[in-house]
PyMOL Python script that loads the backbone (N, CA, C, O; Angstrom):
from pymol import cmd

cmd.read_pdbstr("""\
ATOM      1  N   UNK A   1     -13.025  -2.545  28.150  1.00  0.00           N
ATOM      2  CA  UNK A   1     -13.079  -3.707  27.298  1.00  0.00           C
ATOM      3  C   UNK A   1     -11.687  -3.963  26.722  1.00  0.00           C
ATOM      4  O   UNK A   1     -10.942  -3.023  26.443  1.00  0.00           O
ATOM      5  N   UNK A   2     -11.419  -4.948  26.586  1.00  0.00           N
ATOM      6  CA  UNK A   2      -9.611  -5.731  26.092  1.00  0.00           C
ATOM      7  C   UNK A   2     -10.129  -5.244  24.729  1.00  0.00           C
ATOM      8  O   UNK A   2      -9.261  -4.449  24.369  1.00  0.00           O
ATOM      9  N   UNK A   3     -10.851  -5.280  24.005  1.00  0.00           N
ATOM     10  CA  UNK A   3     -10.357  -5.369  22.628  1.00  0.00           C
ATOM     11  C   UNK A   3      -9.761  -3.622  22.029  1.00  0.00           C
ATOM     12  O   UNK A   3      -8.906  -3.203  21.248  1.00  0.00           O
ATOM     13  N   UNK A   4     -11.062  -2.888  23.163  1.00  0.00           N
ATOM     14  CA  UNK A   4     -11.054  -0.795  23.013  1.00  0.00           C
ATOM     15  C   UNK A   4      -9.389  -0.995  23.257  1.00  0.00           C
ATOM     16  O   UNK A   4      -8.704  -0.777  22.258  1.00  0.00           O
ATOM     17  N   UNK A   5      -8.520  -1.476  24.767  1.00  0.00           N
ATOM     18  CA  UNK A   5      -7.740  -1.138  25.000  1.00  0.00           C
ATOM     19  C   UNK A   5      -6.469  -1.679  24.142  1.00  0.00           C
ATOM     20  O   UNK A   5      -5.413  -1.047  24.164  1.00  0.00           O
ATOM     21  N   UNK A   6      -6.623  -2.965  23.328  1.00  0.00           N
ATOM     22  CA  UNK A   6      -5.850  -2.967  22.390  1.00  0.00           C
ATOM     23  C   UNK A   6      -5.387  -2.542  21.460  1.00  0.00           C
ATOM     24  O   UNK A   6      -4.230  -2.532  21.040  1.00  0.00           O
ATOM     25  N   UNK A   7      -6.698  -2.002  20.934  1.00  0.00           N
ATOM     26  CA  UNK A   7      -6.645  -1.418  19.535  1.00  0.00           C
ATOM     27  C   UNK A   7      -6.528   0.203  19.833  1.00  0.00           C
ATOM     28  O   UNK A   7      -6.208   0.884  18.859  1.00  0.00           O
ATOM     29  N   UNK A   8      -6.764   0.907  21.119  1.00  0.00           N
ATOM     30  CA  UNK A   8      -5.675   2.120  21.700  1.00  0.00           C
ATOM     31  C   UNK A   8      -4.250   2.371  21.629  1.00  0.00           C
ATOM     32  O   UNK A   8      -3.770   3.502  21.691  1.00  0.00           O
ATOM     33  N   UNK A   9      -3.328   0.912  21.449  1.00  0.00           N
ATOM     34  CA  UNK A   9      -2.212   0.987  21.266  1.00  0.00           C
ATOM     35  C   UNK A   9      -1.588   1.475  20.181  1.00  0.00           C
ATOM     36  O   UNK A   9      -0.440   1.918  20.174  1.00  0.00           O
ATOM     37  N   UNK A  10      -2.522   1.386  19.007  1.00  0.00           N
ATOM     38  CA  UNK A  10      -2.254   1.245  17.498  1.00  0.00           C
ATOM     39  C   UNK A  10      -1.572   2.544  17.210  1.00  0.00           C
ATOM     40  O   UNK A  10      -2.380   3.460  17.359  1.00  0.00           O
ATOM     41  N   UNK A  11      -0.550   2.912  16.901  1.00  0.00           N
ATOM     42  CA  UNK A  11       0.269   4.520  16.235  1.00  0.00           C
ATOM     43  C   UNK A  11      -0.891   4.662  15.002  1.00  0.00           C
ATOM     44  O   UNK A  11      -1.106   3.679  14.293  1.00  0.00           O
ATOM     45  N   UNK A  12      -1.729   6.102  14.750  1.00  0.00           N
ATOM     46  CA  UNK A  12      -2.471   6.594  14.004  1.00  0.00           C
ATOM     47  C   UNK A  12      -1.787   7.720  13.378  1.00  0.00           C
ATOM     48  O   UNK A  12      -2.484   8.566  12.817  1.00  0.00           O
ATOM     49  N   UNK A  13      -0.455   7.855  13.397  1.00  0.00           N
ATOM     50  CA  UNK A  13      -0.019   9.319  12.812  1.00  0.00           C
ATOM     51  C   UNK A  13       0.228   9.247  11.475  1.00  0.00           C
ATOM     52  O   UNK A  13      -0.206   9.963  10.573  1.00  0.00           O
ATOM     53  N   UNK A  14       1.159   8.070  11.422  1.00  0.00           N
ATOM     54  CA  UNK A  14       0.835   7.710   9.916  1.00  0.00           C
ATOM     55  C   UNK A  14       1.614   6.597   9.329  1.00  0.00           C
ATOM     56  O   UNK A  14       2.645   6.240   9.899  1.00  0.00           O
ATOM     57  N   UNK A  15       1.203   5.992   8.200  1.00  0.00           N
ATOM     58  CA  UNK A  15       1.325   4.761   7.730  1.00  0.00           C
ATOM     59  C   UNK A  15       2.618   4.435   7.856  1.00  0.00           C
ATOM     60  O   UNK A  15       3.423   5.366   7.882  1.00  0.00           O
ATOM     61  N   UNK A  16       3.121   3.017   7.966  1.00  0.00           N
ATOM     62  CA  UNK A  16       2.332   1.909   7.890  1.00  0.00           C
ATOM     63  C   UNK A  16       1.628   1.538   9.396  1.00  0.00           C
ATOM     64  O   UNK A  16       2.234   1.359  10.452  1.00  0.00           O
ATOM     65  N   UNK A  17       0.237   1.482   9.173  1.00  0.00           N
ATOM     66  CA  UNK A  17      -0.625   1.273  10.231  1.00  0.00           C
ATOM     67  C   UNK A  17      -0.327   0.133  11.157  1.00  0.00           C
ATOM     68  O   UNK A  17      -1.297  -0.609  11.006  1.00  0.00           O
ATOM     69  N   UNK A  18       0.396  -0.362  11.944  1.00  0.00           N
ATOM     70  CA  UNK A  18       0.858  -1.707  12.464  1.00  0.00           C
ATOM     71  C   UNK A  18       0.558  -1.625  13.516  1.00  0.00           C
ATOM     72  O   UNK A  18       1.043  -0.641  14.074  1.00  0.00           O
ATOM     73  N   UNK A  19      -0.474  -2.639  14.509  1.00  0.00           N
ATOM     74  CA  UNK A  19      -0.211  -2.673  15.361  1.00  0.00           C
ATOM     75  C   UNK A  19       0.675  -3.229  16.082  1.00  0.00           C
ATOM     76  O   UNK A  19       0.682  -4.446  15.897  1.00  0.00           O
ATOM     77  N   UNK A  20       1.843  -2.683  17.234  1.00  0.00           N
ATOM     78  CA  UNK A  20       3.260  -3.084  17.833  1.00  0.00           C
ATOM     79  C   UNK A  20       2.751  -4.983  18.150  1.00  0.00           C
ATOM     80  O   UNK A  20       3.472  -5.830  17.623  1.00  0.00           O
ATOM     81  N   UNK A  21       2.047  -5.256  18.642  1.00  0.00           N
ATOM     82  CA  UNK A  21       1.503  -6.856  18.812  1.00  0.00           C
ATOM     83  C   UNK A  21       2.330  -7.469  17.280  1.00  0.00           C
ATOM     84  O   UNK A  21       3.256  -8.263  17.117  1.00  0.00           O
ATOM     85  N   UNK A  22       1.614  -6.793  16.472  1.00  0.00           N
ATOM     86  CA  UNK A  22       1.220  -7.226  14.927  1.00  0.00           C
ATOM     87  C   UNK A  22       2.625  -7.528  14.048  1.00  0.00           C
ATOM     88  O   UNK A  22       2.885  -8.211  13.057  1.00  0.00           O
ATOM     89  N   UNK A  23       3.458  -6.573  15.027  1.00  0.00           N
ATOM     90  CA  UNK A  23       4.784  -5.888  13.906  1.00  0.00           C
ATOM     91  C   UNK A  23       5.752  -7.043  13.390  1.00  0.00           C
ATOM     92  O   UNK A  23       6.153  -7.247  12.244  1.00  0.00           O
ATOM     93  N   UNK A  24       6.096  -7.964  14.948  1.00  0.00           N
ATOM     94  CA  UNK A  24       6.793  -9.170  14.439  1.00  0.00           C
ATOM     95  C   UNK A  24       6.733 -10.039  13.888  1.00  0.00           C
ATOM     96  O   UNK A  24       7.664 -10.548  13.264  1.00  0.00           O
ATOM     97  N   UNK A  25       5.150 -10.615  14.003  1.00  0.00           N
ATOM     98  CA  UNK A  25       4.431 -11.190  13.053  1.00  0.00           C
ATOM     99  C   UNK A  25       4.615 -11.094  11.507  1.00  0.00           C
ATOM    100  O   UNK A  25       4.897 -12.017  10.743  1.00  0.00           O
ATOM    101  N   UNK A  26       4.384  -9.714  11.192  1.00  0.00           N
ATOM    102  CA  UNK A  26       5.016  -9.081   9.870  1.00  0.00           C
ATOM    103  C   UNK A  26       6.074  -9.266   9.274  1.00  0.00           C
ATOM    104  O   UNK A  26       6.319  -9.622   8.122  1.00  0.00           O
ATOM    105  N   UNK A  27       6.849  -8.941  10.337  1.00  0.00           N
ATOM    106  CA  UNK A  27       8.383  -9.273  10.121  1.00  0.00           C
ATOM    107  C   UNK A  27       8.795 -10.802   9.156  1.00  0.00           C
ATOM    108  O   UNK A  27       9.374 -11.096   8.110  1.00  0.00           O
ATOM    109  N   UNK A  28       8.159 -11.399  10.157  1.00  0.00           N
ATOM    110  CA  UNK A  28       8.460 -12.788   9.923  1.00  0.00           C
ATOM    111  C   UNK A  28       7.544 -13.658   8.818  1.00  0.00           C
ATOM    112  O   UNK A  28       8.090 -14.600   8.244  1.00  0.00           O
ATOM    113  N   UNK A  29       6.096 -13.321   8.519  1.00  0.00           N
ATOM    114  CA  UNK A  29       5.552 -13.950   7.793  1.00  0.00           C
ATOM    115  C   UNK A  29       5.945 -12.929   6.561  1.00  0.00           C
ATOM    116  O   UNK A  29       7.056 -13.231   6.126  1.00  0.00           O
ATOM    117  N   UNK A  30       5.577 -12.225   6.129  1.00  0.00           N
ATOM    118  CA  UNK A  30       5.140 -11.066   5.061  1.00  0.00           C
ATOM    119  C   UNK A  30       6.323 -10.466   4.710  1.00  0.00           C
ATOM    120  O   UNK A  30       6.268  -9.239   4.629  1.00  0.00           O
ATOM    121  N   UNK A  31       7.403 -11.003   4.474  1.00  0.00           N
ATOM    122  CA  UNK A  31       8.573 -10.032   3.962  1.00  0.00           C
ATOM    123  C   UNK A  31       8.623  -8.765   3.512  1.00  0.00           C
ATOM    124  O   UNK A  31       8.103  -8.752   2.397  1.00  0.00           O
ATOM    125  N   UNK A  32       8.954  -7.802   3.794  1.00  0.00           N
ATOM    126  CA  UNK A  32       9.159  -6.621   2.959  1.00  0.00           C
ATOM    127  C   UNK A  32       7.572  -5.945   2.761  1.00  0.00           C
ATOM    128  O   UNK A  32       7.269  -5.381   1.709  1.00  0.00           O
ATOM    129  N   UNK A  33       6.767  -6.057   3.724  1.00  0.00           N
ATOM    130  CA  UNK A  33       4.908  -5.836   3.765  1.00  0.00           C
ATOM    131  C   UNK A  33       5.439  -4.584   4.190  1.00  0.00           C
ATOM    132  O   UNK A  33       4.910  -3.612   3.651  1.00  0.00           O
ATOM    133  N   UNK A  34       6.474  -4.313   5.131  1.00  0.00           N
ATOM    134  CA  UNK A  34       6.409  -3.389   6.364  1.00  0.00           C
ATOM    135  C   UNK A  34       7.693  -2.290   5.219  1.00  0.00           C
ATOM    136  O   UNK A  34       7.662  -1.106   5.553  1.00  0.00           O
ATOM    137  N   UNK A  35       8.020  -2.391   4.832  1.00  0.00           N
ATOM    138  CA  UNK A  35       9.045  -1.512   3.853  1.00  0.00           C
ATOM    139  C   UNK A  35       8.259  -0.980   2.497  1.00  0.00           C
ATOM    140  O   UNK A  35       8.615   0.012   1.861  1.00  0.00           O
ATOM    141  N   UNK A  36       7.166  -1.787   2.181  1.00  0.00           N
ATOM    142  CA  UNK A  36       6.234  -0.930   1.308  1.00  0.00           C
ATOM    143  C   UNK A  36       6.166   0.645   1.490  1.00  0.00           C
ATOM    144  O   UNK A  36       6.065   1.129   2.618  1.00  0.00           O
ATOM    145  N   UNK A  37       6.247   1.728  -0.083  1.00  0.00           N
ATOM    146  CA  UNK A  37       6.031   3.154   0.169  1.00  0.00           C
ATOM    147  C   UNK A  37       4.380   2.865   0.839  1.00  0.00           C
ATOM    148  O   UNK A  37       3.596   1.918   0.901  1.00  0.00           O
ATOM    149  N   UNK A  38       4.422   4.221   1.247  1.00  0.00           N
ATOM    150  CA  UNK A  38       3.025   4.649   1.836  1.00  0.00           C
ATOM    151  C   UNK A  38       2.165   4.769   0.604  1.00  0.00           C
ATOM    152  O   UNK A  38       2.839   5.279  -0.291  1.00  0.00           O
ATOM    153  N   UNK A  39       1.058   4.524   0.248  1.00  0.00           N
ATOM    154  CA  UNK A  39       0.283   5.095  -0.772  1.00  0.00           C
ATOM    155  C   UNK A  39      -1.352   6.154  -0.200  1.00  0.00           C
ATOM    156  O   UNK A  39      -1.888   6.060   0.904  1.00  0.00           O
ATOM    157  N   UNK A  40      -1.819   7.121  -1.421  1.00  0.00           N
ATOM    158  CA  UNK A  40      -2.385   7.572  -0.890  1.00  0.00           C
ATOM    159  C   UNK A  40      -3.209   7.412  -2.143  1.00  0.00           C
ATOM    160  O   UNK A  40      -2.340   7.281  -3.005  1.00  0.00           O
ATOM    161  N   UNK A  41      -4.103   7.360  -2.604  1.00  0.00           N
ATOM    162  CA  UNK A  41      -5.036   7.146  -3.981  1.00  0.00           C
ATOM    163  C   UNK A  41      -4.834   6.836  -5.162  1.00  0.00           C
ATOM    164  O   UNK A  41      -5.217   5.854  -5.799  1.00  0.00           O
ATOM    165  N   UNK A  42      -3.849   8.216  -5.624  1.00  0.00           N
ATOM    166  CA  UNK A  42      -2.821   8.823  -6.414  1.00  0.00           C
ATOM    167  C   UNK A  42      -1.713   7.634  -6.675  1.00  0.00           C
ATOM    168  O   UNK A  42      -1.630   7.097  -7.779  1.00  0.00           O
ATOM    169  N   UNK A  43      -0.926   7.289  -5.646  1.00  0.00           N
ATOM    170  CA  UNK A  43      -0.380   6.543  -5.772  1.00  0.00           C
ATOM    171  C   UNK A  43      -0.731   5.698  -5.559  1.00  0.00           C
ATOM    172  O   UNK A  43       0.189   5.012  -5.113  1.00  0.00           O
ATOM    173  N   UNK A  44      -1.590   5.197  -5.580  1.00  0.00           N
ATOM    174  CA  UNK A  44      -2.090   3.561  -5.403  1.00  0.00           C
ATOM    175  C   UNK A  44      -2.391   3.526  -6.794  1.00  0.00           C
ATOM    176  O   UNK A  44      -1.663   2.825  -7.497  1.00  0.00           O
ATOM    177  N   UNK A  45      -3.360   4.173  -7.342  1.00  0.00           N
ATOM    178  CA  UNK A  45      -3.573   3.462  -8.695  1.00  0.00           C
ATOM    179  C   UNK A  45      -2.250   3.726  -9.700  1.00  0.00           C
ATOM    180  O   UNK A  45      -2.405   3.246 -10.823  1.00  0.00           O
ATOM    181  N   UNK A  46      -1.357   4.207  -9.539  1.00  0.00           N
ATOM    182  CA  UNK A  46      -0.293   4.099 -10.218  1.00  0.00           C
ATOM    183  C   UNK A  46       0.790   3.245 -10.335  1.00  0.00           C
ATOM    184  O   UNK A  46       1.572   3.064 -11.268  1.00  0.00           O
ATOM    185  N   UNK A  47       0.666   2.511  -8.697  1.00  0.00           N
ATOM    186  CA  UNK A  47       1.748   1.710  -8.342  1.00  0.00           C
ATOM    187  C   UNK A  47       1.568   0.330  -8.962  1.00  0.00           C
ATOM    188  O   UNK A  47       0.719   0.475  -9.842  1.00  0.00           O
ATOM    189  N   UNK A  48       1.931  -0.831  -8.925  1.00  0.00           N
ATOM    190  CA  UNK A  48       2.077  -2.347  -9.054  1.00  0.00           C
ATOM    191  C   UNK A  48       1.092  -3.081  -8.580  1.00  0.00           C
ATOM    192  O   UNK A  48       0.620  -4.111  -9.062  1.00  0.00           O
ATOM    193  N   UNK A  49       0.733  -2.395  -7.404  1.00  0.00           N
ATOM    194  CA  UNK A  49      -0.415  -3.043  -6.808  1.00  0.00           C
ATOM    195  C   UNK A  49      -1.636  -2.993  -7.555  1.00  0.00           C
ATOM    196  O   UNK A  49      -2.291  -4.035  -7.566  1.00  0.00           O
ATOM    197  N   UNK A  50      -2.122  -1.917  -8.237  1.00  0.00           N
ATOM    198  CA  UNK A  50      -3.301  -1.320  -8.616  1.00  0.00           C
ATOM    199  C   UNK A  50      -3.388  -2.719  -9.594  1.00  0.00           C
ATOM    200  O   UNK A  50      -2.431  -2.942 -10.335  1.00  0.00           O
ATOM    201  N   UNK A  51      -4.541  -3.651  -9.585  1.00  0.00           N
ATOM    202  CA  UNK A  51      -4.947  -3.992 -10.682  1.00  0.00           C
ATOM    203  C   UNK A  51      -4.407  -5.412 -10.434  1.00  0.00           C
ATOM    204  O   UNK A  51      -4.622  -6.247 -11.312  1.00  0.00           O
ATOM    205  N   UNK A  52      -3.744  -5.764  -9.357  1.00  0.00           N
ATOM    206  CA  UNK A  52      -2.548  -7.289  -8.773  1.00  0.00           C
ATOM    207  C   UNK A  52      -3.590  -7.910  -7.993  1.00  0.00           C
ATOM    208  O   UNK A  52      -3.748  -7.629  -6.805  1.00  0.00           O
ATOM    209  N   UNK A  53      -4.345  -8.787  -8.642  1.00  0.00           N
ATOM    210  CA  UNK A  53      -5.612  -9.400  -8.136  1.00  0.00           C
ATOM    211  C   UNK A  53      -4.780 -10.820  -7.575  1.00  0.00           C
ATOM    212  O   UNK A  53      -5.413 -11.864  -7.418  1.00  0.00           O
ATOM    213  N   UNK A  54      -3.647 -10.759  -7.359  1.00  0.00           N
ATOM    214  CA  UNK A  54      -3.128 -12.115  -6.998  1.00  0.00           C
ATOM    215  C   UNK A  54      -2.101 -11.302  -6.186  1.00  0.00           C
ATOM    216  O   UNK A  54      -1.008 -11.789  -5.898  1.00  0.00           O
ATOM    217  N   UNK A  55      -2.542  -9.787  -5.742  1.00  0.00           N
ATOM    218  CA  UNK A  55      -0.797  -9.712  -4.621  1.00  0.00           C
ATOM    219  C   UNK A  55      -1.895  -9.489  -3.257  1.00  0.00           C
ATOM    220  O   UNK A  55      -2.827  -8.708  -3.067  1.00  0.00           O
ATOM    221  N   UNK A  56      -1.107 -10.889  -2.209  1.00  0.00           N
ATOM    222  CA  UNK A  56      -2.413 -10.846  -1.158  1.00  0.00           C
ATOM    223  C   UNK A  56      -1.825  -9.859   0.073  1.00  0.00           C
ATOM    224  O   UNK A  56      -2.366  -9.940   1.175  1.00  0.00           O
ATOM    225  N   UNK A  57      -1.094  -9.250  -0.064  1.00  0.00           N
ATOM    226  CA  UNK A  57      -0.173  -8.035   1.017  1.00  0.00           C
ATOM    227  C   UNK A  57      -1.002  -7.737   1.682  1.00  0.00           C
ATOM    228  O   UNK A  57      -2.118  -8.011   1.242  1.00  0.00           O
ATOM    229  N   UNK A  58      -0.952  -7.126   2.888  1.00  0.00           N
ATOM    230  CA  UNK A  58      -1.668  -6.031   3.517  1.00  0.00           C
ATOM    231  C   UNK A  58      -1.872  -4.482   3.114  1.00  0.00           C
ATOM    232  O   UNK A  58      -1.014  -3.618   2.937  1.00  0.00           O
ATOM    233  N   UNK A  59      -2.845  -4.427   3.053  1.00  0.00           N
ATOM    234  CA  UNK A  59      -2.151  -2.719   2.374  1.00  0.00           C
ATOM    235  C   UNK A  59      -2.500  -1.969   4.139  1.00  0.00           C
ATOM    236  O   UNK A  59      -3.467  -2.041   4.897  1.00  0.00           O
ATOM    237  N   UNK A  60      -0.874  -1.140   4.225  1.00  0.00           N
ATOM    238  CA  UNK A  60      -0.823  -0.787   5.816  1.00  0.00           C
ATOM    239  C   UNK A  60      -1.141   1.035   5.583  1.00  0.00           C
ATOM    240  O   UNK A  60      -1.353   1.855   6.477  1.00  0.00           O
ATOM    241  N   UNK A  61      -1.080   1.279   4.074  1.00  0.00           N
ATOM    242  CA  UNK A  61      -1.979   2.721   3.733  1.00  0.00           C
ATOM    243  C   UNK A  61      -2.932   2.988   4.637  1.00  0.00           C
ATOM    244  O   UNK A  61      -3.187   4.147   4.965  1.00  0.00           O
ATOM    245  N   UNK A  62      -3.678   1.743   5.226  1.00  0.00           N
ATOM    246  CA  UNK A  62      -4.869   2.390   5.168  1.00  0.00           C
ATOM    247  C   UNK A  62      -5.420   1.911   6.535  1.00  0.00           C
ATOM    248  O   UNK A  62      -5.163   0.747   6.843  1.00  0.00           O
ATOM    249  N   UNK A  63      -6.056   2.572   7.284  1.00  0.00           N
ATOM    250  CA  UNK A  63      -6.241   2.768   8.742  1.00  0.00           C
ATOM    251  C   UNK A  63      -7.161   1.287   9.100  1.00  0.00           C
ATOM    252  O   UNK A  63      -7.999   0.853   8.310  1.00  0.00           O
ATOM    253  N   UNK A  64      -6.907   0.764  10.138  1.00  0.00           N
ATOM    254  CA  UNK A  64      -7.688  -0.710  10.226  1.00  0.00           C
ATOM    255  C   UNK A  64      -8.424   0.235  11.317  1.00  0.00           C
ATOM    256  O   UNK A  64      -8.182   1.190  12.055  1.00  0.00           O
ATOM    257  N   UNK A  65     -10.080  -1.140  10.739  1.00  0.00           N
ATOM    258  CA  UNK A  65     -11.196  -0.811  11.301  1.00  0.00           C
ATOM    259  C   UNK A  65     -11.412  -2.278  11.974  1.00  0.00           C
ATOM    260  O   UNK A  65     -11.887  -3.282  11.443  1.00  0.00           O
ATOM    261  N   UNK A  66     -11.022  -2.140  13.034  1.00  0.00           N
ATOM    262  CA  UNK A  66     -11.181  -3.373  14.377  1.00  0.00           C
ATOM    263  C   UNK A  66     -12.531  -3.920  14.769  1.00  0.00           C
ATOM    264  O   UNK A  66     -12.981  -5.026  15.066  1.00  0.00           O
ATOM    265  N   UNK A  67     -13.114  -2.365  14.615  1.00  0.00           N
ATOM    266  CA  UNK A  67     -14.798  -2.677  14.385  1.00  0.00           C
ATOM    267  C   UNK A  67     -15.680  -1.156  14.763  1.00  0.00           C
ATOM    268  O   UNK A  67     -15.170  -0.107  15.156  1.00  0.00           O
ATOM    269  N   UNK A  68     -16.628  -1.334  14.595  1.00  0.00           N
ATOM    270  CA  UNK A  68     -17.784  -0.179  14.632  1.00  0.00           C
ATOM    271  C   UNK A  68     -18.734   0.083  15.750  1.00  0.00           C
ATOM    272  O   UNK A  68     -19.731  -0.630  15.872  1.00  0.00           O
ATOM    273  N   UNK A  69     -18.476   1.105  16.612  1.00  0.00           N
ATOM    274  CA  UNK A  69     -19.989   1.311  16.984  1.00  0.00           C
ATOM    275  C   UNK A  69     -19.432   1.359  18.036  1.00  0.00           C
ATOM    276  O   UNK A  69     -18.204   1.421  18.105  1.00  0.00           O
ATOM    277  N   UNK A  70     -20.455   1.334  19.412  1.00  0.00           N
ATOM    278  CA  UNK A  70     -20.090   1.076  21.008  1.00  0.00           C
ATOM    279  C   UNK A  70     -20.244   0.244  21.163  1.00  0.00           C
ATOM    280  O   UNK A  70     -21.356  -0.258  21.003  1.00  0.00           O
ATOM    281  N   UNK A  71     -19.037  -0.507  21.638  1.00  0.00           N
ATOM    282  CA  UNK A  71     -19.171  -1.888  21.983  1.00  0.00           C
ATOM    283  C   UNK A  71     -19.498  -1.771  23.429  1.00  0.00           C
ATOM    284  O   UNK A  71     -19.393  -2.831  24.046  1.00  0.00           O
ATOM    285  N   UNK A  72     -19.727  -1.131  23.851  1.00  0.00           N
ATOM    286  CA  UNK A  72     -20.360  -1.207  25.492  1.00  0.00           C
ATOM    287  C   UNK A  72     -21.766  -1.167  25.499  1.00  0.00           C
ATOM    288  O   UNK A  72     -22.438  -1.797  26.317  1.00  0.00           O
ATOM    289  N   UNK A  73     -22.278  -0.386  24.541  1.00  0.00           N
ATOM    290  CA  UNK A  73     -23.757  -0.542  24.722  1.00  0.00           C
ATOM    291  C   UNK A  73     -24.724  -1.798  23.636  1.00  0.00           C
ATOM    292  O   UNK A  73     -25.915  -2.108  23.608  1.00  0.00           O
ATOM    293  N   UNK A  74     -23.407  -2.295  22.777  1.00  0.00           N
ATOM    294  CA  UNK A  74     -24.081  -3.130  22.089  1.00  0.00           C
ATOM    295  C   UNK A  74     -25.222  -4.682  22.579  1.00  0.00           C
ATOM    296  O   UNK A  74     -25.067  -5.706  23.244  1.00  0.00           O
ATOM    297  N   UNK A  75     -26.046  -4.212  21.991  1.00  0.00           N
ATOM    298  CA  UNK A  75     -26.934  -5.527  22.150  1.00  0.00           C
ATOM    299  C   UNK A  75     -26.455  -6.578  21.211  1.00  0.00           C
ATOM    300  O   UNK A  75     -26.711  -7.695  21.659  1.00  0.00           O
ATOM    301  N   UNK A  76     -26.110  -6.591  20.559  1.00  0.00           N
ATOM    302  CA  UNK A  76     -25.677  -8.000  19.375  1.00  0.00           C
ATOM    303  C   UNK A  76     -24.592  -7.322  19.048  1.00  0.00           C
ATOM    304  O   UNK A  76     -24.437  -6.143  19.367  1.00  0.00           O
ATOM    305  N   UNK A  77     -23.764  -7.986  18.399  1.00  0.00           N
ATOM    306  CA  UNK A  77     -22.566  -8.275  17.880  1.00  0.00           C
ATOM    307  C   UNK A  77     -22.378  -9.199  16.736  1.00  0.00           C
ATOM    308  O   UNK A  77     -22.650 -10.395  16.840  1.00  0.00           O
ATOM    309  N   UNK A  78     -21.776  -8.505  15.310  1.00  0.00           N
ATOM    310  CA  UNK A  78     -22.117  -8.887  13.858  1.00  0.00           C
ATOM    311  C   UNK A  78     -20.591  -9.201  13.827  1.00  0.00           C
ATOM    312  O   UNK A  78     -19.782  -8.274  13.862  1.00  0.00           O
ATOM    313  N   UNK A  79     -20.063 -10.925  13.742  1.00  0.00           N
ATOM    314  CA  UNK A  79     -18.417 -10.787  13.029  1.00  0.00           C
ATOM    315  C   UNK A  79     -18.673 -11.310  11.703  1.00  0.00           C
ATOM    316  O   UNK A  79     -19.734 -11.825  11.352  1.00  0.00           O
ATOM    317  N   UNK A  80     -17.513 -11.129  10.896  1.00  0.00           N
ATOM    318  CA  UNK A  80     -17.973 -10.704   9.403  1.00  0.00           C
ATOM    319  C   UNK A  80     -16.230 -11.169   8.510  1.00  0.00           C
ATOM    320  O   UNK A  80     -15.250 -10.833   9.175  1.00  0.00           O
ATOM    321  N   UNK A  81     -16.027 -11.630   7.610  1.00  0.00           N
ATOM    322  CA  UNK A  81     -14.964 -12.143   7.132  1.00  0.00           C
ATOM    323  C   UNK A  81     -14.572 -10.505   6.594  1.00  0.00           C
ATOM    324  O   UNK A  81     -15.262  -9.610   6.107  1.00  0.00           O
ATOM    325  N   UNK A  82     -13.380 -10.596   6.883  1.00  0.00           N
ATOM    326  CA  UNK A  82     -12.126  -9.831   6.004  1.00  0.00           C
ATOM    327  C   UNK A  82     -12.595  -9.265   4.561  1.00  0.00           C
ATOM    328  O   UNK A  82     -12.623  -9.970   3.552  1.00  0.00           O
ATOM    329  N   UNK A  83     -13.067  -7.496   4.610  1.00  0.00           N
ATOM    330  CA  UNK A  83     -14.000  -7.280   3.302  1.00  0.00           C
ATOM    331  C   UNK A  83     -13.073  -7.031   2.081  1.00  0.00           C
ATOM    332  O   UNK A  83     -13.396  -6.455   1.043  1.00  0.00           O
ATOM    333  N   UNK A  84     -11.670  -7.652   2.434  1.00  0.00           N
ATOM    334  CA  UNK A  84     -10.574  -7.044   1.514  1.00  0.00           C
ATOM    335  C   UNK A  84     -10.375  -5.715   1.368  1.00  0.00           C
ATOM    336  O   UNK A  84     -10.690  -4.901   2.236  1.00  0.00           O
ATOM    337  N   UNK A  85      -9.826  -5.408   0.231  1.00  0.00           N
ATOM    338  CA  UNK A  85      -9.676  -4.234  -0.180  1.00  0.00           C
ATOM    339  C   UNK A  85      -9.801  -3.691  -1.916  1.00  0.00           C
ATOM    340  O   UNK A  85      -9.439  -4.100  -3.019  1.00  0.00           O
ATOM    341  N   UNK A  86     -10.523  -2.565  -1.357  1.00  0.00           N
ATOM    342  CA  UNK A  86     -11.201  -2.243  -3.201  1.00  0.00           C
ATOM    343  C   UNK A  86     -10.542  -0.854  -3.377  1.00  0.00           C
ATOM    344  O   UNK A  86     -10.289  -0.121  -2.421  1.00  0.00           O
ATOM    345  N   UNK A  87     -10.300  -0.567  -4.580  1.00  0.00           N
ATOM    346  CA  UNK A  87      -9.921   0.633  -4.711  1.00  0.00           C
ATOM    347  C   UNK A  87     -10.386   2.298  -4.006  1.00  0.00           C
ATOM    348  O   UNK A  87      -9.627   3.237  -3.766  1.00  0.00           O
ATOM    349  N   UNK A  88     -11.834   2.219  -3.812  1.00  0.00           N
ATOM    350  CA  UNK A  88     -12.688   2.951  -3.035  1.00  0.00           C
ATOM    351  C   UNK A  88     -12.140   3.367  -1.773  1.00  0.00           C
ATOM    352  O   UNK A  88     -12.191   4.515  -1.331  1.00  0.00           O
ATOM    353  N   UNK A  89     -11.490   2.134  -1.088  1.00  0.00           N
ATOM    354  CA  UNK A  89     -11.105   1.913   0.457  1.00  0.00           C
ATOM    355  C   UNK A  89      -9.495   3.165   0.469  1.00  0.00           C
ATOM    356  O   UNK A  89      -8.994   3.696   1.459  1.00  0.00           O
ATOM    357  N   UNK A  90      -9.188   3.255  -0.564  1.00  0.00           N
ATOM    358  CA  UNK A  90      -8.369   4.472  -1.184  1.00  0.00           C
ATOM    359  C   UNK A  90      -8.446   5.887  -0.815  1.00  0.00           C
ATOM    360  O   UNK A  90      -7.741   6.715  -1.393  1.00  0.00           O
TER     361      UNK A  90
END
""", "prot")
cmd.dss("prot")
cmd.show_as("cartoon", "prot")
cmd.util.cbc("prot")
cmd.orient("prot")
């Protein structure tokens, strides 16, 4: 499936989570998204971000979920808007 083999490309070792497709994109829309420190809980609720209900960044902390389940054996298929991000997701 194109989408398994895309999202295979993705570097998982460690943040910022980008996929290489994704990176220039970044570059160019999102200034300085991709130079963000790494955060890990700890530092998330300590940083600037914590509590910036108006900063719409990506947070690249944190591992993207492309989607769930086997998509080979799926009978239906649920797409679903962007669940943001909550402190929990931490």
């Amino acid at each position: 499936m194109r989408i398994v083999e895309f999202w295979s490309k993705c570097p998982l070792g460690r943040p910022p989570f980008v996929h290489p497709d994704d990176r220039d994109a970044l570059e160019t829309s999102g200034p300085g998204v991709l130079k963000l420190p790494a955060l890990d809980f700890k530092r998330f609720i300590r940083s600037e971000r914590f509590g910036d209900f108006e900063d719409r960044r990506f947070h690249l902390s944190l591992l993207p979920m492309p989607y769930v389940g086997d998509l080979e054996r799926a009978d239906i298929f649920l797409l679903t808007l962007n669940p943001g991000c909550k402190v929990s997701d931490y």
